[in-house]
C-alpha positions as CSV (number, residue, x, y, z in Angstrom):
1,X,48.4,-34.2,-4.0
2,X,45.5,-34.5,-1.7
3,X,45.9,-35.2,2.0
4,X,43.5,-38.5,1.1
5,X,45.9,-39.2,-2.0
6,X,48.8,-39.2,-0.2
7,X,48.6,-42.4,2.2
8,X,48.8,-45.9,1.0
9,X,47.7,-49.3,3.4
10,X,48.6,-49.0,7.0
11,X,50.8,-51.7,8.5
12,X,50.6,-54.4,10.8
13,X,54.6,-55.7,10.6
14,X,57.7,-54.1,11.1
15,X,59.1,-53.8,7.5
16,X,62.6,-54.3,8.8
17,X,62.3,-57.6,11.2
18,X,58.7,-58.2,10.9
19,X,57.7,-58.3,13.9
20,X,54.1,-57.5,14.3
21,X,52.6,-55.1,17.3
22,X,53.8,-52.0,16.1
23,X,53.6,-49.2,19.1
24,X,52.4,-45.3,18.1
25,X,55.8,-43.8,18.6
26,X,55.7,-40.1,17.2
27,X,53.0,-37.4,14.9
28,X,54.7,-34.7,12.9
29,X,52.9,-31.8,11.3
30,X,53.7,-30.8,8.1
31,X,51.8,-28.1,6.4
32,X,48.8,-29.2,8.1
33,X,49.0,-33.2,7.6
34,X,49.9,-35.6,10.6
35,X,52.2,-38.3,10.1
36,X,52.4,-40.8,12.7
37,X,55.2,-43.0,13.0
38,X,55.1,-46.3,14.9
39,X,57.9,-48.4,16.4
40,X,58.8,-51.5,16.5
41,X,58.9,-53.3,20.1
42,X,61.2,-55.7,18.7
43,X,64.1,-53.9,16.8
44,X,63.2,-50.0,17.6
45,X,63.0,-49.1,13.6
46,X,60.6,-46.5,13.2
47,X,58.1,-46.1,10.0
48,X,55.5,-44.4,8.8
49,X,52.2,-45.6,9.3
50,X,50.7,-45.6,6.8
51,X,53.1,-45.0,4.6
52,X,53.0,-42.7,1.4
53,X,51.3,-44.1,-1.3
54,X,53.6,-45.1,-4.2
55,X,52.2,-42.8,-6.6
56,X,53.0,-39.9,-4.5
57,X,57.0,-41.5,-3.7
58,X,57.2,-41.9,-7.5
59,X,56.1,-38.5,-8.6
60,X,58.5,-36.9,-6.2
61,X,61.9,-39.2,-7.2
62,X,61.0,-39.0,-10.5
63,X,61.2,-35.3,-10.8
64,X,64.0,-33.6,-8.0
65,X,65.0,-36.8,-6.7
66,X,65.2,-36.2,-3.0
67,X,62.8,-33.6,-2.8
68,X,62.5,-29.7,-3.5
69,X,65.8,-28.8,-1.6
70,X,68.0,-30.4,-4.2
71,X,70.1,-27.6,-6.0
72,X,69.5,-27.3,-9.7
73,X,72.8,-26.6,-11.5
74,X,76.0,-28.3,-11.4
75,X,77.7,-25.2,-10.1
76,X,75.6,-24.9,-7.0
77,X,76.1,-28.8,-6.4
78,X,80.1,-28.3,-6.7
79,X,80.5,-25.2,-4.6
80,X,77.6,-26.6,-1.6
81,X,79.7,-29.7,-1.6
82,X,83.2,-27.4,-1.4
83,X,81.4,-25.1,1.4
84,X,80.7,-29.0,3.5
85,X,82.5,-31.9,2.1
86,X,79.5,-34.7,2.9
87,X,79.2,-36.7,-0.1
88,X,82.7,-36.4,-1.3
89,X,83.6,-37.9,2.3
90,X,81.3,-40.4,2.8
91,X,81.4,-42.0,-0.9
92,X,85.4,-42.5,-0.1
93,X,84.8,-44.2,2.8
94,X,82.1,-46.3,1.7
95,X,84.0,-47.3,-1.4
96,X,87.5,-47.4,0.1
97,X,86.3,-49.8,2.6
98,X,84.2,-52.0,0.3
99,X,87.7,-52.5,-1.8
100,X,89.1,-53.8,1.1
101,X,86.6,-56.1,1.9
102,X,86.9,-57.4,-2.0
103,X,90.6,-57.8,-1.4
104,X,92.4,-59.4,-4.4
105,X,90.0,-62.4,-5.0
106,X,87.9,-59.9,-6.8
107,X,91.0,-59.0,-10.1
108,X,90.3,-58.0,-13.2
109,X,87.4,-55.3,-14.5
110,X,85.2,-54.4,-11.4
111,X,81.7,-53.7,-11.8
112,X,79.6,-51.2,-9.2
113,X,75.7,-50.8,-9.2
114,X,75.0,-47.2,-7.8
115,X,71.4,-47.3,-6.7
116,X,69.5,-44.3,-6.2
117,X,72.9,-42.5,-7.6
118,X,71.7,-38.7,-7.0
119,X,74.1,-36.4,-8.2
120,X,76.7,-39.2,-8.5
121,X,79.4,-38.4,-5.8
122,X,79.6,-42.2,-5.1
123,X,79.8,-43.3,-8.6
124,X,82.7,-41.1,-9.2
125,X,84.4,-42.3,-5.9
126,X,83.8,-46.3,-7.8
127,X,85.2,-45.1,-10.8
128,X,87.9,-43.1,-8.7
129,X,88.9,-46.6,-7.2
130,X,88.9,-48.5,-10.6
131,X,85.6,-49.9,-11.4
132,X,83.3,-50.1,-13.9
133,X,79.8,-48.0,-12.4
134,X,76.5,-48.6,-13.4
135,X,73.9,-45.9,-12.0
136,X,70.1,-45.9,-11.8
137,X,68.4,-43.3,-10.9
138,X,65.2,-41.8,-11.8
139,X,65.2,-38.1,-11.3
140,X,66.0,-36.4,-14.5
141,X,67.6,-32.9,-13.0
142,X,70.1,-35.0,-11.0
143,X,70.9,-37.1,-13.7
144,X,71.7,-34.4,-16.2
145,X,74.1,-32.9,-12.8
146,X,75.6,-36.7,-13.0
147,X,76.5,-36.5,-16.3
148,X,78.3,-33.3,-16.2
149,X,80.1,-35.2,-13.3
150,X,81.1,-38.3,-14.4
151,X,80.9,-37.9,-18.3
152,X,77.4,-40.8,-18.6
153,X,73.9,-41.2,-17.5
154,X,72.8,-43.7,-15.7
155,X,69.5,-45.4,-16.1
156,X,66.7,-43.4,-15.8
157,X,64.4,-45.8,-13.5
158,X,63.9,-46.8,-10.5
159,X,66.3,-50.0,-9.3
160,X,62.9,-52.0,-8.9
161,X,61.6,-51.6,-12.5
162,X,64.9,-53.2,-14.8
163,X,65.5,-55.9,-15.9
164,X,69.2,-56.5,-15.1
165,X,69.1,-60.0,-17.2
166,X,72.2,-62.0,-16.0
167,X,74.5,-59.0,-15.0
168,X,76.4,-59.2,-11.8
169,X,78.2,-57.3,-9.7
170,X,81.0,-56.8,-7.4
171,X,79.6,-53.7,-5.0
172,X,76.4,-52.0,-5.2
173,X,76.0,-49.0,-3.3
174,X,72.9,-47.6,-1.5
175,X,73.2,-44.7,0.2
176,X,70.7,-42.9,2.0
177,X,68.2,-44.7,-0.4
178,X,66.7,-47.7,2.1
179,X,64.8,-45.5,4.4
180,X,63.0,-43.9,1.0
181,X,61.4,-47.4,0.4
182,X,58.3,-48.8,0.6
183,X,59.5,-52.8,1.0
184,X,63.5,-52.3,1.7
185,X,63.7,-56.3,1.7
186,X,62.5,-57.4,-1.7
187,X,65.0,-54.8,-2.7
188,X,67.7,-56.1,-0.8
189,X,66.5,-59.5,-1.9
190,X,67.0,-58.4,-6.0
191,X,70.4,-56.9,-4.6
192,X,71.2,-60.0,-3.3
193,X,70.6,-61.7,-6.7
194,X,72.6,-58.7,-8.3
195,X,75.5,-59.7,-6.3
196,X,78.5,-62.1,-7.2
197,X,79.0,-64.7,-4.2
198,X,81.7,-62.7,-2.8
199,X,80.5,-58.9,-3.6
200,X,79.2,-56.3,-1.2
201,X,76.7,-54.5,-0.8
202,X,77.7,-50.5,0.6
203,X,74.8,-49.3,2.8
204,X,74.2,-45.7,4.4
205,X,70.8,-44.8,6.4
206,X,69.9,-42.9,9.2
207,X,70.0,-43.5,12.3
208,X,66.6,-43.9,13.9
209,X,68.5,-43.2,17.9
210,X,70.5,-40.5,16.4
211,X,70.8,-37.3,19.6
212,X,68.8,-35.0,17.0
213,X,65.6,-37.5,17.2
214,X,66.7,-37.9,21.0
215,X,66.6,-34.5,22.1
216,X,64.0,-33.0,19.6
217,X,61.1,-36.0,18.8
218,X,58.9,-34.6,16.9
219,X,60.0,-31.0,16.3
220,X,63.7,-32.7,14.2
221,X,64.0,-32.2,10.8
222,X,66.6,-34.8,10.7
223,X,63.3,-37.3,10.9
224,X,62.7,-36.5,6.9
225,X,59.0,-37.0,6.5
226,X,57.2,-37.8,4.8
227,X,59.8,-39.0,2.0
228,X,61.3,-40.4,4.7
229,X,59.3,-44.0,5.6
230,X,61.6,-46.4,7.6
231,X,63.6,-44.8,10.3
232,X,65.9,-47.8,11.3
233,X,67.8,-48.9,14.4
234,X,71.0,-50.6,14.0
235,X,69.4,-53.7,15.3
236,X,66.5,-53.6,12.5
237,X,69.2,-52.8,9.5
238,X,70.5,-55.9,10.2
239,X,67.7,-57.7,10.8
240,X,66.0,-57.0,7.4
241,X,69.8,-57.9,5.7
242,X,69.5,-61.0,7.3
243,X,66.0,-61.9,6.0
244,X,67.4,-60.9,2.6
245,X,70.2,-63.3,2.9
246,X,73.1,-60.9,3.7
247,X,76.1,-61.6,6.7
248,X,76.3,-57.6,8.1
249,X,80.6,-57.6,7.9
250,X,81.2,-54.1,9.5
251,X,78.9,-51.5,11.0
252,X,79.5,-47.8,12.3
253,X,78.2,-44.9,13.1
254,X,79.3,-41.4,11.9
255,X,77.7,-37.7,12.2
256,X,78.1,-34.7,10.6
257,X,76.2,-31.5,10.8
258,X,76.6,-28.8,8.0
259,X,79.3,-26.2,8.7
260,X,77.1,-23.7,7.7
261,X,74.5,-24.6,10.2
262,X,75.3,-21.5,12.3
263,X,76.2,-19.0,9.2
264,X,72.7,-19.7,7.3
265,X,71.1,-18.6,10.6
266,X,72.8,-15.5,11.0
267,X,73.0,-14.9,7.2
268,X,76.8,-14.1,6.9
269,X,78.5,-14.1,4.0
270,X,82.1,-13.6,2.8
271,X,84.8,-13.8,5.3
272,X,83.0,-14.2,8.5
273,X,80.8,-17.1,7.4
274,X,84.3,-19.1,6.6
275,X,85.8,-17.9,10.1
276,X,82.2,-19.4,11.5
277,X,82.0,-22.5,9.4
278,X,85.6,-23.4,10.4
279,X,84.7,-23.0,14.0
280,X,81.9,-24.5,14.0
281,X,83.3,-27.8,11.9
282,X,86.1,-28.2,15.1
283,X,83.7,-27.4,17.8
284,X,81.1,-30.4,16.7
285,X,84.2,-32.9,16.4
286,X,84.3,-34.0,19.8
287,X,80.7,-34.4,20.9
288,X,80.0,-35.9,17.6
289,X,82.3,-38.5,18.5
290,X,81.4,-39.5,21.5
291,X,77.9,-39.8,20.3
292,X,78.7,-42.4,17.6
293,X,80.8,-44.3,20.0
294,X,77.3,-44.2,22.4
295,X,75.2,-45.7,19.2
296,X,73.6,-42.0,18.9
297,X,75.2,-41.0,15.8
298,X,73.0,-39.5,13.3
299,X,73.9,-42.0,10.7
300,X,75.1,-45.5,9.8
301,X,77.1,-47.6,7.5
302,X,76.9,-51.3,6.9
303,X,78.5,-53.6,4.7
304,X,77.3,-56.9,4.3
305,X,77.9,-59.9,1.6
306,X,75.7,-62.6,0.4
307,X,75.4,-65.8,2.5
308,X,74.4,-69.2,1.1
């Protein structure tokens, strides 16, 4: 695609609280086009501006899914995921603590809407906890990886293009999929609709005052661009829930760098890269959490239910 091709209409509002004024913030290079990303003076979420077109965002989901790194064969998922538990871990947690929230007003069949479901670590963690999961997802080569996981397919669209008729659910999950959107609240808004008056809604973005972004600006990786197009603050996340009609319940922040960060570097293999990744999994504990407990984590959870 075209540098020209590649941008859609430039914004004047923040697309999580709305507030207009956006401030030039950051401009990343990427084999050879800029990307600026503005801020909000209001709620500090970040985005693109402009942001992708929506041809280019649908051409990329619907092919890899998130993007050329994504591995290709369900034997390279499985063993990446064994070498760094990520998904595994975080689709417990997110599900675990959405059961609790549900408590036992919520007996009887449960039904779970995986958005965006990827290679559907957090539709088997649903399923895991006894409900009945729905995914959607458009990306072919991680749904065929999803089937050999969880033994069905899920739909193969994107969440804004079906027609869920009068369906409703008890928990949808969206994780890592809000800061991929274009307009995050007339998603959240359709969620919202999705939801059954005391469901939850199971949310994981990054964190837009993460150390990574801190430290590095423009020269992190961890900023995602382009596919990346809102960056959000905590105060923005729920900002744009609440204009969807969502109470935030709980919010955290949690980090968690690959074990293999060091290893890939100096290309070992074999023993010596399990000696390094163990090391380097205890030595990032501690300053990891200090930095979630400062609101610098590199990523965020929020649950949040419907509110009349």
């Amino acid at each position: 695609m075209a540098p020209a091709e590649l941008f859609g209409e430039s914004l004047s509002a923040c697309p999580a609280c709305g507030t207009s004024g956006l401030q030039p913030w950051l401009r990343q290079e990427i084999a050879g086009i800029a990307f600026t990303l503005d801020k909000c003076p209001a709620c500090g979420t970040g985005c693109l501006n402009p942001p992708p077109a929506p041809t280019y965002l649908k051409s990329l989901y619907g092919s890899t899914g998130h993007g050329a790194k994504s591995l290709t064969s369900f034997e390279a998922v499985l063993a990446a995921e064994r070498e760094f538990p990520n998904s595994t871990v975080d689709a417990a947690s997110m599900v675990r603590y959405a059961q609790k929230l549900l408590g036992p007003g919520h007996a009887g069949e449960r039904l779970a809407l995986d958005i965006g479901s990827g290679y559907g670590f957090f539709s088997k963690a649903a399923l895991n906890q006894g409900f009945s999961v729905t995914a959607v997802n458009p990306a072919g080569l991680e749904n065929r990886i999803f089937r050999q996981l969880n033994g069905f397919e899920p739909v193969p669209q994107f969440f804004e293009e079906v027609d869920w008729g009068a369906r409703k659910f008890d928990l949808v999950i969206l994780s890592q999929i809000l800061e991929h959107l274009l307009d995050p609240l007339r998603v959240l808004v359709k969620i919202k609709n999705l939801l059954k008056p005391a469901g939850v809604a199971a949310i994981a973005v990054p964190n837009v005052d993460a150390i990574l972004i801190k430290i590095l600006r423009s020269q992190s990786s961890f900023l995602g661009l382009p596919e990346h197009v809102i960056h959000f603050s905590r105060k923005g996340l729920n900002a744009v829930l609440q204009r969807a009609g969502f109470a935030v319940i709980h919010h955290r922040y949690y980090s968690r760098i690959p074990y293999y960060a060091i290893s890939n570097r100096l290309n070992l293999q074999g023993t010596p890269r399990k000696l390094v990744n163990h090391c380097f999994r205890i030595c990032q504990w501690l300053p990891l959490t200090v930095c979630n407990w400062a609101g610098l984590g590199l990523f965020q959870n929020a649950w949040a239910a419907p509110q009349d």
